[in-house]
C-alpha positions in Angstrom: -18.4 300.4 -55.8 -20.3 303.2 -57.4 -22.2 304.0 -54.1 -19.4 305.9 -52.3 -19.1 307.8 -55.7 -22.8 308.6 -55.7 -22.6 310.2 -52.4 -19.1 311.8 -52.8 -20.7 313.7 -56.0 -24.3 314.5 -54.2 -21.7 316.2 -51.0 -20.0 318.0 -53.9 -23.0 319.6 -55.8 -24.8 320.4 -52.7 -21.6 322.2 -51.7 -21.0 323.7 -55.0 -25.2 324.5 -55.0 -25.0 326.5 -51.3 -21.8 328.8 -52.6 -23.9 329.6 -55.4 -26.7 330.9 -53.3 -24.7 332.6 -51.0 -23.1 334.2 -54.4 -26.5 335.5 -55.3 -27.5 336.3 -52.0 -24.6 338.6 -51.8 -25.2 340.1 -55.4 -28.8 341.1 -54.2 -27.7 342.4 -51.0 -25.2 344.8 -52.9 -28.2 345.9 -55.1 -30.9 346.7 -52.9 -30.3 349.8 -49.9 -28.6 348.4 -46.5 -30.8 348.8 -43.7 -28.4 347.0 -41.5 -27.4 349.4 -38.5 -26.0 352.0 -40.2 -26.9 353.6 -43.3 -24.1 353.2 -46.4 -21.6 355.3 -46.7 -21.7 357.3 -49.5 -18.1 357.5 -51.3 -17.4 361.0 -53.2 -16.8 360.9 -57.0 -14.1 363.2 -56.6 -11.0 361.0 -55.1 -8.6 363.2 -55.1 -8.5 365.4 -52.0 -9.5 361.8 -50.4 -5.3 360.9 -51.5 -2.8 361.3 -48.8 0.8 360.6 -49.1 2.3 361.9 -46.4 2.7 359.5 -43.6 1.1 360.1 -40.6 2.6 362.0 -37.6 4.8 359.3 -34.9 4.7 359.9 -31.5 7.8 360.7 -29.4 9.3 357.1 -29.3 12.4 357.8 -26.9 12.9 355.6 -24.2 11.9 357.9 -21.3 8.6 359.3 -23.1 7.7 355.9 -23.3 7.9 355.1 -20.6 5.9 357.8 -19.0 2.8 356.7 -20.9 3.4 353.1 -20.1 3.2 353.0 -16.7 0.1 354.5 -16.5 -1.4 352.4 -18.9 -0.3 349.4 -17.2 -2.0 350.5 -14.2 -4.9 351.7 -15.2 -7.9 349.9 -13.5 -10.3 347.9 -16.1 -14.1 348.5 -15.1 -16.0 345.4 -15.4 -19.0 347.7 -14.5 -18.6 350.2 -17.0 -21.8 350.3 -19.0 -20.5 351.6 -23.4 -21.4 354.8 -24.2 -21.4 354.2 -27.8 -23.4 352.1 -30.4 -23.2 348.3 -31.2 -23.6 346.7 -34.1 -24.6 342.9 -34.8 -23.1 342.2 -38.1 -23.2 338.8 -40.7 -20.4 338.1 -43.5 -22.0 335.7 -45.8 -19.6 332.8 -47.4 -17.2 333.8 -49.7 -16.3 332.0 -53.0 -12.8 330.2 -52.4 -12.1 327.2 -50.5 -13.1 327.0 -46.6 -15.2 329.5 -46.2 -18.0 330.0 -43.4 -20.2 332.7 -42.5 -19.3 334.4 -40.3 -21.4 336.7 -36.9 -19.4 339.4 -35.5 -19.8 342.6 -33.8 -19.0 346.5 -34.5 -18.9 349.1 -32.2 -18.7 352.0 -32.7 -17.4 355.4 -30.1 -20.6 357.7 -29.0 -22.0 360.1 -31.1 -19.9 358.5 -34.3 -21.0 360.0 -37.7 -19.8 359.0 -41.2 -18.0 361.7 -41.8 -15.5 361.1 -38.8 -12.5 358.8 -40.0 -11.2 356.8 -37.2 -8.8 353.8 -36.4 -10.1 350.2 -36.4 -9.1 347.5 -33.8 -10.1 343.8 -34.7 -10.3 341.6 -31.6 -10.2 337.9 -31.9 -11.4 335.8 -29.1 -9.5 332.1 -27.6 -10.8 328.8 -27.7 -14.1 328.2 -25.6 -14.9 331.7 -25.9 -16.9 333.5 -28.2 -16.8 337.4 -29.5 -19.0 338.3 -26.5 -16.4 337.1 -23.9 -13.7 338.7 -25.8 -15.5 341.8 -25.9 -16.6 341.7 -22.0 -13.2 341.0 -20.1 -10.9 343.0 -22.7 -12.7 346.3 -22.0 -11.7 347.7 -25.7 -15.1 349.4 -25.3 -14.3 351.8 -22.7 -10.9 352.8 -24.8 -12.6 353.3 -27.7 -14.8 355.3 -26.0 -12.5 357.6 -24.7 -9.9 357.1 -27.4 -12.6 357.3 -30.2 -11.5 354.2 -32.4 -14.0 351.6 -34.3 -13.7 348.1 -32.1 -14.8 345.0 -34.5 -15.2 341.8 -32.6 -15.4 338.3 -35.2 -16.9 335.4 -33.9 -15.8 331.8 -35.6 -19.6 331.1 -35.6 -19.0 327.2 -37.7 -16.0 325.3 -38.6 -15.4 321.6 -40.2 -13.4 319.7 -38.9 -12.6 318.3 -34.9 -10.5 321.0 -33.2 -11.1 322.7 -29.5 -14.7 324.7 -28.7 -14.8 327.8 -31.0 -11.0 327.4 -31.9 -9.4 329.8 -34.9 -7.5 327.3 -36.9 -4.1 329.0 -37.3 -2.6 325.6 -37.3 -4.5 324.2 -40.6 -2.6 325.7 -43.5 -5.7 326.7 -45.9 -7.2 328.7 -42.9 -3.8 330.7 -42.9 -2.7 331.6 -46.4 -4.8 334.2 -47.8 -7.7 333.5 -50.7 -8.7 330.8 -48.3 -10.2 329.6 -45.2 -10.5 332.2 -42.1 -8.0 334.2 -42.5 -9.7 335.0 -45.9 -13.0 335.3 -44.4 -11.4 337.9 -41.6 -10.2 340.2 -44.6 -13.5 340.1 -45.6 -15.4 341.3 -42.9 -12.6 344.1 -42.9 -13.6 344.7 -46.1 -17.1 344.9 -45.1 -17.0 346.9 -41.9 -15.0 349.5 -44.1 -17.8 349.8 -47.2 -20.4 350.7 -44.0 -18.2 352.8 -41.8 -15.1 355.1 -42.0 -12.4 353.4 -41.0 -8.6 354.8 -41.2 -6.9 352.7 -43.8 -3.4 353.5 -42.5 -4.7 352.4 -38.9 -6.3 349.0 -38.8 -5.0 346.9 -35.7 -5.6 343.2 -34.8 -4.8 341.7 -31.6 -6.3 338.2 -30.1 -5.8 335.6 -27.6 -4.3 331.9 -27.4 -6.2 330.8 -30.5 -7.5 334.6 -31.5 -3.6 335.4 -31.3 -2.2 332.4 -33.5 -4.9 333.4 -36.2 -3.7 337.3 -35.9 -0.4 335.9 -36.4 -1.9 334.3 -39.4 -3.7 337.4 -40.6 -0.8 339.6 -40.4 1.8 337.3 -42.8 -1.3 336.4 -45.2 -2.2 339.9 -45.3 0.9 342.2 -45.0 -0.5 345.4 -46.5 -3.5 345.6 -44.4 -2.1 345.8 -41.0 -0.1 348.3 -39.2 0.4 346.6 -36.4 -0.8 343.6 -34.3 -0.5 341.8 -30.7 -0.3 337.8 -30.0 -1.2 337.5 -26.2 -0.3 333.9 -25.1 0.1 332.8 -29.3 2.3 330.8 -31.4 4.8 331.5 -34.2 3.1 331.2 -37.9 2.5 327.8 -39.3 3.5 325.9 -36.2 1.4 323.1 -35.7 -1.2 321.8 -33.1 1.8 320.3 -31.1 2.8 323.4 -30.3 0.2 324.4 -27.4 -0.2 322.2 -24.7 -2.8 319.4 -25.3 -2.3 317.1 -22.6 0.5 316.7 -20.1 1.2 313.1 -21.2 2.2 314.5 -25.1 5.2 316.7 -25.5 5.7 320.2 -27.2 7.2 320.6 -30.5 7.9 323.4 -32.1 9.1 324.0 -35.7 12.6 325.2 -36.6 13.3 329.1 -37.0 14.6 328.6 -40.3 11.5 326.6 -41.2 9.1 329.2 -39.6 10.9 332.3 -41.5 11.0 330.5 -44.6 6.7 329.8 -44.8 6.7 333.8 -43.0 9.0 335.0 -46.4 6.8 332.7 -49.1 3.5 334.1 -47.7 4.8 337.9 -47.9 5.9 337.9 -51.0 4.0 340.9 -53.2 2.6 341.6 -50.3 4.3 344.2 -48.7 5.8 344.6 -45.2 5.3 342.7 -42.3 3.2 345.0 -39.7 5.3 345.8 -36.5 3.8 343.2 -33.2 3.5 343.4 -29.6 3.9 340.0 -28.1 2.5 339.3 -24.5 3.2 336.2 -22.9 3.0 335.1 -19.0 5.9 333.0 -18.4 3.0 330.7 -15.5 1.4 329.5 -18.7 0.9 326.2 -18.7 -1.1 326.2 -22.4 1.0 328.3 -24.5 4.5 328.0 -22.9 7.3 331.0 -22.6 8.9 329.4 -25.7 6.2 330.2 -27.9 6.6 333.8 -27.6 10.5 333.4 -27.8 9.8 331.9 -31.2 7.5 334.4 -32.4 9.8 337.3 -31.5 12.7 335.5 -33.1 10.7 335.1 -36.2 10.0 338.3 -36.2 13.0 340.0 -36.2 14.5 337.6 -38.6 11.5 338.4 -41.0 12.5 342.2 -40.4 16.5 341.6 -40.6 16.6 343.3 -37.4 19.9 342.0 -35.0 18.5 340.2 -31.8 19.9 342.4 -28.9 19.6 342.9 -25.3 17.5 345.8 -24.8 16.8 347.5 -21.9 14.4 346.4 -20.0 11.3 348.3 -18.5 10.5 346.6 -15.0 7.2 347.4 -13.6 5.0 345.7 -11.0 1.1 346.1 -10.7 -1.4 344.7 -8.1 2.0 342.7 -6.6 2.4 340.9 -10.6 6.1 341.6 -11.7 6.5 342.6 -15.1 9.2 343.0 -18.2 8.7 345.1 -21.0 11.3 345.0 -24.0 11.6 347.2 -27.5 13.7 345.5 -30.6 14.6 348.0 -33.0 18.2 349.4 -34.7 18.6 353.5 -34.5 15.9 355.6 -34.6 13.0 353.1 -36.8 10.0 351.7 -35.9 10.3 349.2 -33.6 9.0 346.2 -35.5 9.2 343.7 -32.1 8.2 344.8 -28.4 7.8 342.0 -25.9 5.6 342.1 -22.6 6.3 338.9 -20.3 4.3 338.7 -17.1 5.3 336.8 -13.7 3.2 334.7 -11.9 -0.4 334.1 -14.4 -1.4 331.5 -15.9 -3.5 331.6 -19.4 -5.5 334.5 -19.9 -6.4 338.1 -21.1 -4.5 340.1 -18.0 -5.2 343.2 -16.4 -9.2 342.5 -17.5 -12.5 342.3 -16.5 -13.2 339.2 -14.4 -14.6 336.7 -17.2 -14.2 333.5 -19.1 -10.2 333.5 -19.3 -10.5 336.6 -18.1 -7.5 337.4 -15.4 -8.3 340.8 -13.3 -4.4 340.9 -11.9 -1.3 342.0 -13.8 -0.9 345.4 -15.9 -3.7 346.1 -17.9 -2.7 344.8 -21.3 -5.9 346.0 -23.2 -4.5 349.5 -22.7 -0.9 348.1 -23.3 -1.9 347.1 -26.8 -3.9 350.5 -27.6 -0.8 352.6 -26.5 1.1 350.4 -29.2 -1.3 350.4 -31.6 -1.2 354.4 -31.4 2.7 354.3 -31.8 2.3 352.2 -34.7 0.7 353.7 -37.8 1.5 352.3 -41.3 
């Protein structure tokens, strides 16, 4: 009888005994000078010419200026040749003090001939299941826009998890790994947190986009963390809080998805005090045989009921690139930010589209990776 207990308690203090470690690791790290890539930024002690209230200049965001810059950007080649012309950075977030954590690898890089003093935009990638941050980071090609867009491109890695799920699967179905103070989506604030204390990042314009399992846990990150974001993209993700029946596991077990009502309701109870939800671009292939067309349905529905924006029939945008049909849609009322735009592909099946040729890397279709960028730019908080 008391043997189980004996081991249950050793698993505990050994537990309790490596968070402590990793706390005092941390504490000396913050005291002694970073050598790590780049040297620490050095904040001013005056803070007030740092303050800036006024919001930040929005595009033209009528139907035919859009239009003119997404075409392009849906046709815009990727490079899977292209060798970065700016600086990357291996990076290490130690474990964090609340329930779940892991350390966690991840990589920043950083436009060429970057200095401190330039402020720029951040865009956090997140890879799929059976990938890691380098596959994410070689068929998206966010290097080659941030190089000629000049923004900060952070890549997180889900280096360890507990637990049976998937090779290298985010957990955005587990409900401690997506409520924030806990578990990854936690431990993805905090290597936010980190990459700002060593670089200048543009608090009003930090972005986070992912795929299949990277795009349920940016789902995730943007409801745990409302004030964070301005904006975000799912590519072939799920609604928040839906469960692991909600992808395709096998053929032989059905997919279930959870009501809207339900989904809204776990969306409104995680937001609260939080602020606004960030606007989201949702990109879905309607060939994909993982994550089905109905996923993104829900996830736009949830969306807009989050936002209290009507569901309408907007116009479309039709396009077609390299012989792939395509649908683009904006949800918005008058003249505001559109809170939902929808991309749906013909013909794919699941991947990253428009990419470099890669692990789930699909080189057909519009190029999303610029897709996303062209949002993200429309979309400052």
């Amino acid at each position: 009888m008391l043997r189980p207990l004996i081991i249950k308690m050793k698993k505990f203090f050994g537990q309790f005994r490596t968070r402590i470690d990793a706390a005092i690791d941390t504490l000396l790290e913050k005291a002694t000078t970073k050598l790590q890539r780049f040297r620490p930024r050095k904040v001013p002690e005056v803070v007030e010419p740092l303050i800036q209230t006024s919001p930040l200049p929005r595009l033209d965001d009528s139907l035919e200026v859009f239009t003119k810059s997404l075409m392009p950007a849906a046709k815009r080649q990727a490079n899977p040749d292209y060798l970065p012309l700016g600086s990357t950075h291996d990076m290490v977030n130690p474990i964090g003090l609340y329930l779940l954590s892991q350390q966690r690898d991840y990589i920043v890089y950083t436009p060429p001939g970057y200095q401190l003093e330039e402020q720029l935009p951040m865009v956090v990638v997140l890879h799929g299941c059976r990938q890691n941050h380098h596959d994410i980071r070689s068929i998206s090609g966010f290097d080659a826009i941030a190089d000629r867009e000049r923004f900060i491109v952070v890549y997180p890695y889900v280096t360890s998890y507990l637990g049976i799920r998937n090779l290298n699967c985010w957990a955005w179905w587990q409900r401690f790994h997506i409520r924030a103070g806990s578990g990854e989506v936690e431990d993805l604030r905090r290597i936010i947190d980190q990459v700002q204390s060593e670089f200048n990042v543009d608090s009003r314009r930090i972005h986070i986009t992912g795929l299949s399992s990277g795009a349920g846990m940016t789902v995730a990150a943007l409801v745990a963390h409302g004030k964070l974001f301005a904006s975000g993209a799912s590519v072939a993700g799920v609604a928040y809080g839906e469960s692991a029946r909600a992808v395709r596991i096998s053929q032989f077990m059905k997919i279930k998805y959870h009501r809207l009502a339900v989904t809204v309701q776990r969306m409104n109870s995680q937001l609260r005090g939080k602020g606004d939800l960030a606007p989201l671009l949702v990109i879905q292939s309607s060939n994909d045989q993982t994550v089905e067309p109905q996923s993104a349905i829900n996830l736009r529905d949830s969306w807009l009921e989050v936002k209290g924006i009507r569901k309408q029939k907007p116009t479309p945008i039709i396009g077609e690139t390299q012989s792939i049909k395509w649908e683009y849609k904006r949800y918005h009322q008058g003249r505001k930010v559109t809170p939902v735009e929808t991309l749906l592909v013909d013909q794919l099946k699941h991947a990253w589209i428009g990419a470099n040729g890669g692990n789930y890397g699909e080189s057909r279709g519009p190029n999303i990776s610029e897709i996303i960028w062209l949002f993200f730019k429309r979309h400052p908080r």
